[in-house]
PDB file of the backbone (N, CA, C, O) and the ligand in Angstrom, with CONECT records:
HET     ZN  A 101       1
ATOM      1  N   UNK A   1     -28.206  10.201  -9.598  1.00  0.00           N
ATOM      2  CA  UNK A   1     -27.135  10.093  -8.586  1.00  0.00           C
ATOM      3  C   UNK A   1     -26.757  11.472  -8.068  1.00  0.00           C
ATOM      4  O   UNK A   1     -26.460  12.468  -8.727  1.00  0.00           O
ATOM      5  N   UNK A   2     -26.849  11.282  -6.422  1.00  0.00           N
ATOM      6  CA  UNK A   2     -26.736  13.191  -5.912  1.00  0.00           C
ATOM      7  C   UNK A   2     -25.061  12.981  -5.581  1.00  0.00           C
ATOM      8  O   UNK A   2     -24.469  11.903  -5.615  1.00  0.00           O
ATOM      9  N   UNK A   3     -24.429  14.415  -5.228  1.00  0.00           N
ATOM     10  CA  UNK A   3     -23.524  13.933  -4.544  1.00  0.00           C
ATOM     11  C   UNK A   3     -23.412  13.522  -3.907  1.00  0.00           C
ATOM     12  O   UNK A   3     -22.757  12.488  -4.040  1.00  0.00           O
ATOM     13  N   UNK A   4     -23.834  13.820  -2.785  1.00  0.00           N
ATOM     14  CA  UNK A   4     -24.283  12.759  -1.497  1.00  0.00           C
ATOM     15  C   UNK A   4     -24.325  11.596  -1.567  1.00  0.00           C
ATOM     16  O   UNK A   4     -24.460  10.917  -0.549  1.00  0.00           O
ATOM     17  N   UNK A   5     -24.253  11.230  -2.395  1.00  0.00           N
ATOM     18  CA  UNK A   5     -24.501   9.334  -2.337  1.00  0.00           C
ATOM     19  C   UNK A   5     -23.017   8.820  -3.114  1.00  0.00           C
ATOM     20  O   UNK A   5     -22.582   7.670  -3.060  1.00  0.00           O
ATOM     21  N   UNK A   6     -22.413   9.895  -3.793  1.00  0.00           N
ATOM     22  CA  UNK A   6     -20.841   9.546  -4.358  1.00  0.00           C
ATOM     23  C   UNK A   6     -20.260   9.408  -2.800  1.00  0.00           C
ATOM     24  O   UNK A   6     -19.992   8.238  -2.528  1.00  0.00           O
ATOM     25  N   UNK A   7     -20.012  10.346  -1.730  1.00  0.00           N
ATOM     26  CA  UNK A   7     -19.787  10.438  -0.376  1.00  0.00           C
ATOM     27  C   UNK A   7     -19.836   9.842   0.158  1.00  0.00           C
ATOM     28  O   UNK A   7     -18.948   9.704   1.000  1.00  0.00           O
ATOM     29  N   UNK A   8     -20.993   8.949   0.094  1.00  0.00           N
ATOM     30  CA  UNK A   8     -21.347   8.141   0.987  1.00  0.00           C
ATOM     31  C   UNK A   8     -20.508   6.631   0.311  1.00  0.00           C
ATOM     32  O   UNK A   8     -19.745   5.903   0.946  1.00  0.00           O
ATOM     33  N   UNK A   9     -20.898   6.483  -1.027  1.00  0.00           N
ATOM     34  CA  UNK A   9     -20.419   5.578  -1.683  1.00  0.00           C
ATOM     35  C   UNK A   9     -18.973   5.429  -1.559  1.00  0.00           C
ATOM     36  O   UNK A   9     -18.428   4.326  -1.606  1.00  0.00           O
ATOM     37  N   UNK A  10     -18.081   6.991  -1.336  1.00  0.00           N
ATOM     38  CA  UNK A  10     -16.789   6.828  -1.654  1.00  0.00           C
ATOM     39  C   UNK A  10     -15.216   5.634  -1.217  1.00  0.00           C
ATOM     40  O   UNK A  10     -14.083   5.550  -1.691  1.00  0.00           O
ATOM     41  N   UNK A  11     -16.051   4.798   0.046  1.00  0.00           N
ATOM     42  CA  UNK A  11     -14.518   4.433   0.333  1.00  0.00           C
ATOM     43  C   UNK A  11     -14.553   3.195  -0.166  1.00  0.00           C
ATOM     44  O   UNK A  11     -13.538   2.503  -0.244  1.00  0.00           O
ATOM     45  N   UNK A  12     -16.099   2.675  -0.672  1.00  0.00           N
ATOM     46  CA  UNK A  12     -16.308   1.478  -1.326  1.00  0.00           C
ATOM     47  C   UNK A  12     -15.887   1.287  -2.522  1.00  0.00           C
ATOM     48  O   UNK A  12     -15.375   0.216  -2.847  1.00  0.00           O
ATOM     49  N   UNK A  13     -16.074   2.544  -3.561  1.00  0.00           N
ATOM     50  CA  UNK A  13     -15.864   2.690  -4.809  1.00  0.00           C
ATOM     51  C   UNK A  13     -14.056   2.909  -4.504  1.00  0.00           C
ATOM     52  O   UNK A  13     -13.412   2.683  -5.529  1.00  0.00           O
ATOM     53  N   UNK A  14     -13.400   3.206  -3.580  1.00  0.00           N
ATOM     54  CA  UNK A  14     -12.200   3.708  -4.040  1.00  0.00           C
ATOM     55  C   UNK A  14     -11.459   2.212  -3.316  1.00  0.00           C
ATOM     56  O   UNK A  14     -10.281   1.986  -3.595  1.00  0.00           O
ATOM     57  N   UNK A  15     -11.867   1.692  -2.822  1.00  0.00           N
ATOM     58  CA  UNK A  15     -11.805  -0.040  -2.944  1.00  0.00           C
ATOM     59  C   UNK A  15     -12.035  -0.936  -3.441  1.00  0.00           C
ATOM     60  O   UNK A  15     -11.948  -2.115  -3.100  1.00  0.00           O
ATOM     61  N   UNK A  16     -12.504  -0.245  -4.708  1.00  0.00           N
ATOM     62  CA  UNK A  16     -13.011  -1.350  -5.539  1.00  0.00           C
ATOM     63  C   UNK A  16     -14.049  -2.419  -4.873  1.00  0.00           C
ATOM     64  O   UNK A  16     -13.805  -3.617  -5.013  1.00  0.00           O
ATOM     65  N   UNK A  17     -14.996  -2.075  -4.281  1.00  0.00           N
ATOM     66  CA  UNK A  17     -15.727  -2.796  -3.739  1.00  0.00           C
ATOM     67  C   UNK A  17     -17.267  -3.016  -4.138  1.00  0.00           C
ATOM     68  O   UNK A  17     -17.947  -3.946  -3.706  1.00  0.00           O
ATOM     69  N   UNK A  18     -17.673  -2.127  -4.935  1.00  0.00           N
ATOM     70  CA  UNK A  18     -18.761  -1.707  -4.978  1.00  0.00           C
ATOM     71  C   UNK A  18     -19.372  -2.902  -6.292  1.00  0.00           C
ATOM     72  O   UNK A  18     -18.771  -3.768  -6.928  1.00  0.00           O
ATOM     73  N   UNK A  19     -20.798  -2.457  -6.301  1.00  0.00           N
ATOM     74  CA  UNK A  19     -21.061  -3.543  -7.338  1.00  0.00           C
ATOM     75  C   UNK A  19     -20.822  -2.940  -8.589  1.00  0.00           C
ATOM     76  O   UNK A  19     -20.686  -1.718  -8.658  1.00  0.00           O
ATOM     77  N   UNK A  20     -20.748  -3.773  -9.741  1.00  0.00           N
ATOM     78  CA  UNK A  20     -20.563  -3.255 -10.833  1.00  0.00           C
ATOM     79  C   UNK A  20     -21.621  -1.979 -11.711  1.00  0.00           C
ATOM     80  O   UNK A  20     -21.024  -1.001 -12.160  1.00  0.00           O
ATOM     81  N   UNK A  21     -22.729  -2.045 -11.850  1.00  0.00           N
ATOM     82  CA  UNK A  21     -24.184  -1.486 -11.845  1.00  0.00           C
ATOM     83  C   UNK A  21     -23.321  -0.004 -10.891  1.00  0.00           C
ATOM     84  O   UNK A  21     -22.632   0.803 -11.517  1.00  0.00           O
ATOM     85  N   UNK A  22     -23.464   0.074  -9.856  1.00  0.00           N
ATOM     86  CA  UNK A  22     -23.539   1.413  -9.060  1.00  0.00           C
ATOM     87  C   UNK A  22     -22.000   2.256  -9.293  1.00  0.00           C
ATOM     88  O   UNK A  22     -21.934   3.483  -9.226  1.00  0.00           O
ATOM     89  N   UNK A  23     -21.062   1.565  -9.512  1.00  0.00           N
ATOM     90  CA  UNK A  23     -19.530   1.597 -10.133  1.00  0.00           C
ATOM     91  C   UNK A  23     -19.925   2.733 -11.108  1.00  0.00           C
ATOM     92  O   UNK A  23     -19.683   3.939 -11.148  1.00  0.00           O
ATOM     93  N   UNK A  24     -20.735   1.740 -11.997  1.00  0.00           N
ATOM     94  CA  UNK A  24     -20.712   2.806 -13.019  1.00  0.00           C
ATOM     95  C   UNK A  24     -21.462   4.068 -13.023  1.00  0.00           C
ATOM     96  O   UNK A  24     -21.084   4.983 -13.755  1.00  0.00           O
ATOM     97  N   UNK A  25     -22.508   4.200 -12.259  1.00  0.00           N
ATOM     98  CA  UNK A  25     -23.237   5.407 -11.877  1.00  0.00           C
ATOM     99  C   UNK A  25     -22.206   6.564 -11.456  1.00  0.00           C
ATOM    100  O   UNK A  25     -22.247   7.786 -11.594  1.00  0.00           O
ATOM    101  N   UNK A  26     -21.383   5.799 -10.957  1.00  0.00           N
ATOM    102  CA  UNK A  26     -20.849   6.782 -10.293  1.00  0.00           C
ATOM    103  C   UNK A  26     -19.526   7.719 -11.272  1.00  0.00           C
ATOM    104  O   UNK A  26     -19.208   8.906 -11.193  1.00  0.00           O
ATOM    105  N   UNK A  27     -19.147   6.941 -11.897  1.00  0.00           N
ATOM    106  CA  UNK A  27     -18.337   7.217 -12.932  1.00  0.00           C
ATOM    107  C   UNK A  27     -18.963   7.786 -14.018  1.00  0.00           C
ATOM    108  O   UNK A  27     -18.336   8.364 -14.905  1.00  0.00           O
ATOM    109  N   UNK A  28     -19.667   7.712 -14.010  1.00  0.00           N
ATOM    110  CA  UNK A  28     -21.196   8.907 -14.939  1.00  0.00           C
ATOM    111  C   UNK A  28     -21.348  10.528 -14.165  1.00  0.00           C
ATOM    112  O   UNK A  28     -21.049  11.695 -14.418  1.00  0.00           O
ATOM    113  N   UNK A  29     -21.845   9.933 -13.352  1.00  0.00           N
ATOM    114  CA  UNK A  29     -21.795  11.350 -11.836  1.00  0.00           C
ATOM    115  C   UNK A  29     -20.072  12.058 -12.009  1.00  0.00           C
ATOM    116  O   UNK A  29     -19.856  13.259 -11.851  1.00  0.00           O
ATOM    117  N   UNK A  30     -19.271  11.310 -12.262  1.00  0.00           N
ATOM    118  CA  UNK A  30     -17.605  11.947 -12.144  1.00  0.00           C
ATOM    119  C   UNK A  30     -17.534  12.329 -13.611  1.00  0.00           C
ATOM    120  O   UNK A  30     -16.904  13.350 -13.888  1.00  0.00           O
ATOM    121  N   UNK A  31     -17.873  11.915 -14.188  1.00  0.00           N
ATOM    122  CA  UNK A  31     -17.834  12.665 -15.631  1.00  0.00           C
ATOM    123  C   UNK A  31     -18.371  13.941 -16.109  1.00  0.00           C
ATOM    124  O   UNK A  31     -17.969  14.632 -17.045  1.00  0.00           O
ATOM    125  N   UNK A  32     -19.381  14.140 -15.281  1.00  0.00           N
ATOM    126  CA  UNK A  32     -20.463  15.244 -15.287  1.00  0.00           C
ATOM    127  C   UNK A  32     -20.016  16.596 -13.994  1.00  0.00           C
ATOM    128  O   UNK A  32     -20.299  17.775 -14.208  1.00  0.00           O
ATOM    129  N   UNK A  33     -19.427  16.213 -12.933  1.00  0.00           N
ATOM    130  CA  UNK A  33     -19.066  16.422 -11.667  1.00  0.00           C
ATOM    131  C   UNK A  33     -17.987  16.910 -11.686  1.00  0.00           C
ATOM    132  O   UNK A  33     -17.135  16.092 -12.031  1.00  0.00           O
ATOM    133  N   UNK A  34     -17.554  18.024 -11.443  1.00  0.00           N
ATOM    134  CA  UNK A  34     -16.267  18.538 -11.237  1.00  0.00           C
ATOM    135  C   UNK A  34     -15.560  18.796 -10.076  1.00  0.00           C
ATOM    136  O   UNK A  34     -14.338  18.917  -9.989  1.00  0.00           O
ATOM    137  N   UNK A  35     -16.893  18.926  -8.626  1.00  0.00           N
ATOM    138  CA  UNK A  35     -16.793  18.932  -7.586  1.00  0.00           C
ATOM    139  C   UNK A  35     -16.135  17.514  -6.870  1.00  0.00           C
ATOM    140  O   UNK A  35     -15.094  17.259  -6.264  1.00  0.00           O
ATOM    141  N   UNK A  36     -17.221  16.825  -7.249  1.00  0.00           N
ATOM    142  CA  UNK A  36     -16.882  15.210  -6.808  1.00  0.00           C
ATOM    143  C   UNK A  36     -15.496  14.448  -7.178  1.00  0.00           C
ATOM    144  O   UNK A  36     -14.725  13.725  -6.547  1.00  0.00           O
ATOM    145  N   UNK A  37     -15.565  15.086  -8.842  1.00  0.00           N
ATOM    146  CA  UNK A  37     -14.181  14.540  -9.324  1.00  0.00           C
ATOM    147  C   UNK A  37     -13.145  15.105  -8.140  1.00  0.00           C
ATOM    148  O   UNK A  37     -12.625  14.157  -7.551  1.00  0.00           O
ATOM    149  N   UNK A  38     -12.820  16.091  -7.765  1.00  0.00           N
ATOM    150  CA  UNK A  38     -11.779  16.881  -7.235  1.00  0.00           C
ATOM    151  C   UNK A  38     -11.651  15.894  -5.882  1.00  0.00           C
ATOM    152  O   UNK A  38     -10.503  15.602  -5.545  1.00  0.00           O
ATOM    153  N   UNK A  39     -12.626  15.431  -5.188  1.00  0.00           N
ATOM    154  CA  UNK A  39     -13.077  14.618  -3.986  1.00  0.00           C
ATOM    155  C   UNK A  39     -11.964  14.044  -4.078  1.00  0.00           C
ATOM    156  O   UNK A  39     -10.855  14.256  -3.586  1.00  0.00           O
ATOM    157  N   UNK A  40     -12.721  12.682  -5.320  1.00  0.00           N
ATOM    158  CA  UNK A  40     -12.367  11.376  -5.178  1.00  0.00           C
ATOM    159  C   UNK A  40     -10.780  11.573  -5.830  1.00  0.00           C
ATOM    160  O   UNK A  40      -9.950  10.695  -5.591  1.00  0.00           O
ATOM    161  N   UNK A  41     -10.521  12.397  -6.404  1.00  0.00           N
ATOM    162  CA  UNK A  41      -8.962  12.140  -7.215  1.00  0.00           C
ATOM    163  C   UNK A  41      -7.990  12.812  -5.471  1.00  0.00           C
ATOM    164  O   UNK A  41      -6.869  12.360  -5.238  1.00  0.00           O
ATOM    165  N   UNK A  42      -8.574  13.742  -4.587  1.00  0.00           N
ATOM    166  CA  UNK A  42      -7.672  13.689  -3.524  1.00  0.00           C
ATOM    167  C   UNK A  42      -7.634  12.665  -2.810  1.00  0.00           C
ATOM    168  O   UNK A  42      -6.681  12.442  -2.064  1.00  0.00           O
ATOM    169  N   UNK A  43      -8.651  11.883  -2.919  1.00  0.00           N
ATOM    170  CA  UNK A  43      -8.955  10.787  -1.354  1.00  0.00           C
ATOM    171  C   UNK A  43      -7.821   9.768  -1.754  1.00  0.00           C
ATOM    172  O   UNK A  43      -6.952   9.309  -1.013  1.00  0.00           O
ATOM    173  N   UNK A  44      -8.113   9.411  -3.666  1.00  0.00           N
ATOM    174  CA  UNK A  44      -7.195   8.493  -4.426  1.00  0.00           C
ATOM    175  C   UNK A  44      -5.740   8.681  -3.745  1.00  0.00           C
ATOM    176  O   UNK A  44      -5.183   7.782  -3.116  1.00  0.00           O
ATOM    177  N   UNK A  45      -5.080  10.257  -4.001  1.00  0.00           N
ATOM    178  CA  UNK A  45      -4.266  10.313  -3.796  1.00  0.00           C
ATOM    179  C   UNK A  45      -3.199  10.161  -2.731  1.00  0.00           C
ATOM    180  O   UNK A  45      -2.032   9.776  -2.657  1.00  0.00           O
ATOM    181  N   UNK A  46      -4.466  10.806  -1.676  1.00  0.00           N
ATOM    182  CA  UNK A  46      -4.062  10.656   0.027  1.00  0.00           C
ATOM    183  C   UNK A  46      -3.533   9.097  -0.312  1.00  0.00           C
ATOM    184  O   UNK A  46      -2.418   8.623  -0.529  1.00  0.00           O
ATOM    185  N   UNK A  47      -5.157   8.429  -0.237  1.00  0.00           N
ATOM    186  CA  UNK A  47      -4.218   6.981  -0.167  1.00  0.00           C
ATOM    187  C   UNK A  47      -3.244   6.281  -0.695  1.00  0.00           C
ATOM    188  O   UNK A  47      -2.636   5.459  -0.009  1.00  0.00           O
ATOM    189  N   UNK A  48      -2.917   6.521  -2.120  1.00  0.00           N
ATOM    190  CA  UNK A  48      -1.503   6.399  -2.506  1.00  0.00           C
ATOM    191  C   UNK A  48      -0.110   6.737  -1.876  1.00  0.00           C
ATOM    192  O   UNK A  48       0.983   6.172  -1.821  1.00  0.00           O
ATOM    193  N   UNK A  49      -0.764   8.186  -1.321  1.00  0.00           N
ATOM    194  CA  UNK A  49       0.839   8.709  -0.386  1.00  0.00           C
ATOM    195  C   UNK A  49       1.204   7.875   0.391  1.00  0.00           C
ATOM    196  O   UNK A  49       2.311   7.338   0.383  1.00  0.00           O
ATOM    197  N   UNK A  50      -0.088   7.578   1.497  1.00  0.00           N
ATOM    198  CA  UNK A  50      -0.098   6.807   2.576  1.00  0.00           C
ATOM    199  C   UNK A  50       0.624   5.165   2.251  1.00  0.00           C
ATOM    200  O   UNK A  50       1.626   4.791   2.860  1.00  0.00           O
ATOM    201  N   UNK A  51       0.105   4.530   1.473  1.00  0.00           N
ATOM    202  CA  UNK A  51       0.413   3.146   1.304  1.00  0.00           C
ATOM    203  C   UNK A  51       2.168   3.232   0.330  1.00  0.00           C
ATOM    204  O   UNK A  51       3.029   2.353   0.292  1.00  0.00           O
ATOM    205  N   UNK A  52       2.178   4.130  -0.103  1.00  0.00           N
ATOM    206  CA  UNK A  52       3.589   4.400  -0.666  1.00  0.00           C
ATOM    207  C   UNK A  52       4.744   4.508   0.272  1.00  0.00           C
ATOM    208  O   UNK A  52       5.879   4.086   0.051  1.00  0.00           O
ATOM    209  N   UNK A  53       4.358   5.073   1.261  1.00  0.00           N
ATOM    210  CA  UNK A  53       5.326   5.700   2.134  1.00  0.00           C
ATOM    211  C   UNK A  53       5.834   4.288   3.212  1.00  0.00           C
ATOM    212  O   UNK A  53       5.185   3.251   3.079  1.00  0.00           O
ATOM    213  N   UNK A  54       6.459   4.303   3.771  1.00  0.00           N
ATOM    214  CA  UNK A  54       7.064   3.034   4.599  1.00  0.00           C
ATOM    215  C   UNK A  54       6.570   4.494   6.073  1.00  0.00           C
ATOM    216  O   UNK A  54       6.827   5.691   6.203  1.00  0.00           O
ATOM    217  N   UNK A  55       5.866   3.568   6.796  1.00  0.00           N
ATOM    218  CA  UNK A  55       5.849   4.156   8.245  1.00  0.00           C
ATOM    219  C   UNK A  55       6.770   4.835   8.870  1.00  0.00           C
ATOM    220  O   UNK A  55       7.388   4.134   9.672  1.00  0.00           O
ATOM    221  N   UNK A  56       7.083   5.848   8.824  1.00  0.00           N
ATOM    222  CA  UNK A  56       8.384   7.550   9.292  1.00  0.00           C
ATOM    223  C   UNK A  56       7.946   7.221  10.921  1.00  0.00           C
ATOM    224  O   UNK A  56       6.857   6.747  11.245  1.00  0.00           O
ATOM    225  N   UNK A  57       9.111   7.603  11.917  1.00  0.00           N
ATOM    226  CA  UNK A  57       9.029   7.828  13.090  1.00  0.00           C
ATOM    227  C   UNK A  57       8.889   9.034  12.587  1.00  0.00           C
ATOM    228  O   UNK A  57       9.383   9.349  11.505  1.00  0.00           O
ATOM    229  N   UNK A  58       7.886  10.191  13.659  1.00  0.00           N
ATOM    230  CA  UNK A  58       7.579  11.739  13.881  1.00  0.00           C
ATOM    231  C   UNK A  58       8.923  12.449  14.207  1.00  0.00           C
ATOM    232  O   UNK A  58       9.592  12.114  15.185  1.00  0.00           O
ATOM    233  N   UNK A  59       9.380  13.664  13.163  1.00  0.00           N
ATOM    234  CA  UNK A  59      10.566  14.114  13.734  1.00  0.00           C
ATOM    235  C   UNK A  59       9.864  14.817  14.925  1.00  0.00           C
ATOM    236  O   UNK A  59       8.819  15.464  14.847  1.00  0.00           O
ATOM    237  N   UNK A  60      10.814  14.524  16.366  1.00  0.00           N
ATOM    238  CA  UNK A  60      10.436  15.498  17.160  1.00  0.00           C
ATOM    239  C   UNK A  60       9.707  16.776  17.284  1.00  0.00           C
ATOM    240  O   UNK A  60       8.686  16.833  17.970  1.00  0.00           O
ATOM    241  N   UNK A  61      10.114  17.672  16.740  1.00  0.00           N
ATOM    242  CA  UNK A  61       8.973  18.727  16.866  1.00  0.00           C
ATOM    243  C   UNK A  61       7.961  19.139  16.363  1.00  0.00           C
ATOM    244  O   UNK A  61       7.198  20.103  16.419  1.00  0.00           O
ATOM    245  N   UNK A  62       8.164  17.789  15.622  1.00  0.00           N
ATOM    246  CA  UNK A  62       6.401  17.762  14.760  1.00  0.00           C
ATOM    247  C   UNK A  62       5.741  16.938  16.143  1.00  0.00           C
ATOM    248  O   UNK A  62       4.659  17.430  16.460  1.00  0.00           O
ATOM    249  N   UNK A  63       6.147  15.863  16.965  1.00  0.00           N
ATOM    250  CA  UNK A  63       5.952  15.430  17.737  1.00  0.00           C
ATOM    251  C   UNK A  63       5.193  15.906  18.862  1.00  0.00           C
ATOM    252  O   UNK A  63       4.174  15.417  19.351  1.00  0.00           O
ATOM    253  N   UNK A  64       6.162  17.446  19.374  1.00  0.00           N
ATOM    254  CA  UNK A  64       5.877  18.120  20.004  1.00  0.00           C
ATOM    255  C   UNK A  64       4.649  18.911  19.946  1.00  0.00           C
ATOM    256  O   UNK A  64       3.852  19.369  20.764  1.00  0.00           O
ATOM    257  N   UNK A  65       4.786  18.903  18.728  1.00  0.00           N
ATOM    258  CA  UNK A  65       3.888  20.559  18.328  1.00  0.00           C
ATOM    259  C   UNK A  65       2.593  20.018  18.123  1.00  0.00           C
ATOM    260  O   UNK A  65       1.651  20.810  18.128  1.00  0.00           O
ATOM    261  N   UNK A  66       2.252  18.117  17.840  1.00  0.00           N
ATOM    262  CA  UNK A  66       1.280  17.628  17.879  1.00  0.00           C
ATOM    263  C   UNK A  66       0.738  17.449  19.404  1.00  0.00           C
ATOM    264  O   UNK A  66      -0.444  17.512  19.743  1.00  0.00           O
ATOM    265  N   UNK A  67       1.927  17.197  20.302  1.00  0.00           N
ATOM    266  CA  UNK A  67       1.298  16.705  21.844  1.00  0.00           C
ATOM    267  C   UNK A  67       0.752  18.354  22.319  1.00  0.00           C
ATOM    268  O   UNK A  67      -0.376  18.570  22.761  1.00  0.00           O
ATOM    269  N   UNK A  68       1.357  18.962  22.204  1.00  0.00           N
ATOM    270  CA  UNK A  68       0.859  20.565  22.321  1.00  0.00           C
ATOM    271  C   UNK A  68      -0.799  21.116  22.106  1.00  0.00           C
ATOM    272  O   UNK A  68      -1.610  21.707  22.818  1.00  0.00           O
ATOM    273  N   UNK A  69      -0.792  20.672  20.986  1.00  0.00           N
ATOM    274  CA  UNK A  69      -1.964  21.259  20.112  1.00  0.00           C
ATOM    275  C   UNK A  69      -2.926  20.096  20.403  1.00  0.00           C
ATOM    276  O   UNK A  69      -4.021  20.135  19.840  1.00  0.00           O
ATOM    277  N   UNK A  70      -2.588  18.856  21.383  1.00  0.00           N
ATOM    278  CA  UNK A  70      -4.084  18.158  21.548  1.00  0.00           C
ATOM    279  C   UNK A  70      -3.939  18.261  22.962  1.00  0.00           C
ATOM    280  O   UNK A  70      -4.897  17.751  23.542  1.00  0.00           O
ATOM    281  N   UNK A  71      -3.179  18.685  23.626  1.00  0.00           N
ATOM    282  CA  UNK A  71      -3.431  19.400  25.108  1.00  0.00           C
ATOM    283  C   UNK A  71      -3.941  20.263  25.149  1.00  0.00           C
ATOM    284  O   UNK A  71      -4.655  20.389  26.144  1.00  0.00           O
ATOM    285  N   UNK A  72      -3.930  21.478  24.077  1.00  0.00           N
ATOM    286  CA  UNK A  72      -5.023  22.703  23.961  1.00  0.00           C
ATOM    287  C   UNK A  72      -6.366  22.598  23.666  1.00  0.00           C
ATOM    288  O   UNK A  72      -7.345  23.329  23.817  1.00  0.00           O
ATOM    289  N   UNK A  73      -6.147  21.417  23.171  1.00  0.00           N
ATOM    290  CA  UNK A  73      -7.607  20.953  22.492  1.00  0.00           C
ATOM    291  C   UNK A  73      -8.400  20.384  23.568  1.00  0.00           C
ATOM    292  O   UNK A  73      -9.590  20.689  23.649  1.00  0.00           O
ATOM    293  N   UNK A  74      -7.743  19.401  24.600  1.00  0.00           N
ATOM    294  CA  UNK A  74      -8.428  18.486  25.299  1.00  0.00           C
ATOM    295  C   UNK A  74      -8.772  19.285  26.917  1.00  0.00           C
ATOM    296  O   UNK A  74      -9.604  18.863  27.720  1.00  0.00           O
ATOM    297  N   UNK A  75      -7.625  20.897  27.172  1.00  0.00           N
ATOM    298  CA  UNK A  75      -8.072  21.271  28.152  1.00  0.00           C
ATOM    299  C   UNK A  75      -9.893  22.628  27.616  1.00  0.00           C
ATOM    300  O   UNK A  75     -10.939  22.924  28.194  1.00  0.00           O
ATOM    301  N   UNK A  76      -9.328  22.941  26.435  1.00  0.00           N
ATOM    302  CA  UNK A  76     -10.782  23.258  25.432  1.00  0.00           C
ATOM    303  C   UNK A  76     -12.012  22.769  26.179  1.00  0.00           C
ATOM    304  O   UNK A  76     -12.853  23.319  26.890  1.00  0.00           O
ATOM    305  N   UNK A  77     -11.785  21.454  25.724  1.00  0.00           N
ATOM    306  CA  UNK A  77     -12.880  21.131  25.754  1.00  0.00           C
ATOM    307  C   UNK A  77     -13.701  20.414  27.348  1.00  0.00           C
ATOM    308  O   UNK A  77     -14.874  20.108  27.558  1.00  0.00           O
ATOM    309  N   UNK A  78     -12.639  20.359  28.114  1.00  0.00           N
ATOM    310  CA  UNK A  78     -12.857  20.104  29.538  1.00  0.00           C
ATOM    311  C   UNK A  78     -13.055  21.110  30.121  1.00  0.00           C
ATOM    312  O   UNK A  78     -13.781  20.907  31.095  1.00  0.00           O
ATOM    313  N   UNK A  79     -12.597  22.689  29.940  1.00  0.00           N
ATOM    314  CA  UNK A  79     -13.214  23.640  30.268  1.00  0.00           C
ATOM    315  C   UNK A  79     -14.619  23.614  30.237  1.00  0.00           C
ATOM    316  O   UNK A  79     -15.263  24.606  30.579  1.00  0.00           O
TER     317      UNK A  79
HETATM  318 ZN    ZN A 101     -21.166  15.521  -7.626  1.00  0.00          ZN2+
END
């Protein structure tokens, strides 16, 4: 098992989706893996924040500072 294939594997395995057989490969690969571990324990976490959190309206100038920074981006790239 390369990393590359934990990666690829990852949003299945962190859904519990995967088959049992490749589950465990991979949890072999994370045992051995210090890189990968670090991966999958942030992705875990992101998604915990995310599903924890009740949907926030944007305080305004985070608002702002987002419409800003994808107007810089979008005249970027139309240049
Ligand atoms: Zn790895």
């Amino acid at each position: 098992m390369k990393c590359k294939t934990i990666i690829s594997e990852l949003a299945d395995y962190l859904d519990e989706a995967l088959d049992p057989i490749l589950r465990a490969s991979i949890e072999e690969h994370l045992g051995k893996c210090k890189d990968c571990r670090i991966v999958v324990d942030t992705c875990k976490q992101t998604i915990e924040i995310f599903c924890d959190s009740e949907p926030a309206p944007l305080p305004q100038t985070t608002r702002l500072r987002l419409h800003e920074a994808l107007a810089k981006r979008l005249r970027r790239v139309r240049a």
